[in-house]
N, C-alpha and C positions, 0 to 999 in steps of 0.2 A: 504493500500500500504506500510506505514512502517511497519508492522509485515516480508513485503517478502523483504524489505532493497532497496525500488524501491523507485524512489526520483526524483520528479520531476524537473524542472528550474523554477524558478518564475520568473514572468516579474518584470524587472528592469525598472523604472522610465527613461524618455527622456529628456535630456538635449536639454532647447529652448533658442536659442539665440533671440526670438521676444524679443524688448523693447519700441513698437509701432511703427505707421511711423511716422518716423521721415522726411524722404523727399518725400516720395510718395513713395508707391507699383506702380510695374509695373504690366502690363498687361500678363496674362499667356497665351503663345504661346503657350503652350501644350494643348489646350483644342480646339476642332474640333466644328462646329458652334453648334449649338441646335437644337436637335432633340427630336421632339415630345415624351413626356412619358405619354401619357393616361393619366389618371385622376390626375398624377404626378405631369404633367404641364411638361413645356418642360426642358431638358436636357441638361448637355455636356459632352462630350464622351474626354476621354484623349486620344491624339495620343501620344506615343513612340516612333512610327513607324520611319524607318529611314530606304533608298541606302545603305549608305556609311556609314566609320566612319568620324567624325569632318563635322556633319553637326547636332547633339545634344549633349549638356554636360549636366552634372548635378552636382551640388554641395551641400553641408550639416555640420554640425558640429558632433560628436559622443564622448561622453565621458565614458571613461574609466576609473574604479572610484577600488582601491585596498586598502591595510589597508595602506601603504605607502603616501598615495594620487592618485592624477589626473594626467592624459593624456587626451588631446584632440584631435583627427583626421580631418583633412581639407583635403577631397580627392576630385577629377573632375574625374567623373565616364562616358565616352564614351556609349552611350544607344544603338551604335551599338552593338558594341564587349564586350560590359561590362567592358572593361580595367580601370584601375586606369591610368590614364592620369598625373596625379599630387597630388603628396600630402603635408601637412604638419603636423608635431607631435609637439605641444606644451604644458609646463603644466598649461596653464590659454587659454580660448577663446580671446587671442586680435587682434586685426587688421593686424598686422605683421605677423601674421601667414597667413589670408588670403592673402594677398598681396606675401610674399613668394611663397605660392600655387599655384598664377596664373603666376609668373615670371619661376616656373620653366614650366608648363604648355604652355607658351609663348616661351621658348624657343628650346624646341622640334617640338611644332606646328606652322611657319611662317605666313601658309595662310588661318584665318579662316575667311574670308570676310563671310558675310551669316552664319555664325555659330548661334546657340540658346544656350546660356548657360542658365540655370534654377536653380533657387534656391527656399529658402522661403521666407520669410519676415524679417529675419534678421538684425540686426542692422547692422551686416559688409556690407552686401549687398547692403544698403541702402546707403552708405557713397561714397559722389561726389566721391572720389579718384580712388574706384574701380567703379563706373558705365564709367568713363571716359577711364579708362584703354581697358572696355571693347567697347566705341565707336568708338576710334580711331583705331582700330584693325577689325571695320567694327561688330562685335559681338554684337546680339540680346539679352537685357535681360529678361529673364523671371522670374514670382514669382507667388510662388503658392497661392492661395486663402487663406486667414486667418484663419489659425485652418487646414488645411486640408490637413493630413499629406499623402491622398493616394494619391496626387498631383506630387508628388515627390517619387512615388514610388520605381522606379528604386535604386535611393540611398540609401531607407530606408532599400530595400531587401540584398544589399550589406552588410550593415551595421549586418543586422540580421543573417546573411553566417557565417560573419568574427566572431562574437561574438559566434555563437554555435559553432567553428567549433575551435579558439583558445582562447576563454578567459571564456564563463559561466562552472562553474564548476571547473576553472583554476583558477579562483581571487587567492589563498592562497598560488597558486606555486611562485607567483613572488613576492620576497623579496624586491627589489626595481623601482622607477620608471625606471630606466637604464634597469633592467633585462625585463619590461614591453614591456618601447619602442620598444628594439631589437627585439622582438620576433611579435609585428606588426608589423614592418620593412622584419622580415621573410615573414612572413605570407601574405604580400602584393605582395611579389616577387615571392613567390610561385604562388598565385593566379593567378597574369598574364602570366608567364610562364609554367604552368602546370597542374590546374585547368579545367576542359573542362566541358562540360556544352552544353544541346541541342543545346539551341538556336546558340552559335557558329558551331553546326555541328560536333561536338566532338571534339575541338581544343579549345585549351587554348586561349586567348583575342590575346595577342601579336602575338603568330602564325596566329590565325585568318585574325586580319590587313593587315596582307603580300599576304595575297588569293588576286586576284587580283579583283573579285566580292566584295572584303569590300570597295575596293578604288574609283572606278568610277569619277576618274579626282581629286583625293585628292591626 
């Protein structure tokens, strides 16, 4: 293949926020009861599936690694419409960043009484400040099974969009972290407003929302 100047992408290593549990994993609401797998033994089948939007989130860390250093991504990805609901750019994984993430998320979205937000097992996740955040707001927390990142798929495919589509191949363009940020800051606003994509029905996330079939009493 280098003889014809064809050049593939290598997979890049995943940045994990696990640092064990520390308060207890929760139980994952994304997984549908168990269903017999023949000689398997039995099963659980991951529901996505979702009416509306704001009755599934998903959340994740992603880091973005250049010769300047890091950037890290905190987005709340809607598994209706696929929309970036909320996000936050930091350049270290820490708590403030999560918490940033969900206040701007909190205050777009008023009423998610019954919501499932999902995550991993993460140490932010895990910390009283944000499970409480998400109790009193009525919000279900979900976490995915230890190790098992197709759990969380939704996010992870996001994540894998956004990286082939403006940074593998790109690392060398961006001079600094500033030049980084902006251009995921683009690239996320693009996404939701102009982006389409089957499952939306060929409308971008944002446009999608406003269909009056994505709402059903949201």
């Amino acid at each position: 293949m280098s003889l014809l100047n064809i050049h593939g992408i290598a997979p890049r290593g995943k940045y994990s926020s696990y640092k064990g549990d520390r308060n207890g994993a929760c139980e994952n609401l994304l997984l549908s009861k168990a269903v017999d797998g023949g000689r398997h033994g039995t099963t659980c089948k991951r529901d996505f599936s979702t009416a509306a939007c704001n009755q599934k989130w998903t959340t994740d860390v992603s880091e973005f690694r250049i010769a300047a250093g890091k950037l890290y991504l905190s987005p709340i990805l809607d598994m209706h419409n696929r929309e970036i609901v909320a996000f936050s750019i930091s350049r270290s994984p820490n708590f403030s960043q999560t918490t940033d993430m969900l206040r701007k998320a909190f205050a777009k979205h008023r009423n998610l009484e019954g919501l499932i937000l999902h995550s991993d097992q993460g140490w932010q996740y895990q910390m009283e400040f944000y499970r409480e955040e998400l109790k009193k707001r009525g919000i279900r927390q979900s976490m995915s099974r230890k190790g098992n990142c197709l759990d969380n798929s939704p996010m992870e495919n996001f994540f894998g969009v956004m990286k082939n589509e403006m940074f593998y191949g790109h690392e060398y363009e961006f001079k600094s972290l500033d030049e980084l940020e902006k251009a995921m800051r683009k690239y996320i606003e693009y996404y939701n407003n102009e982006r389409i994509t089957e499952k939306t029905k060929g409308l971008p996330p944002l446009a999608y929302r406003q269909q009056p079939f994505a709402q059903l009493g949201y």
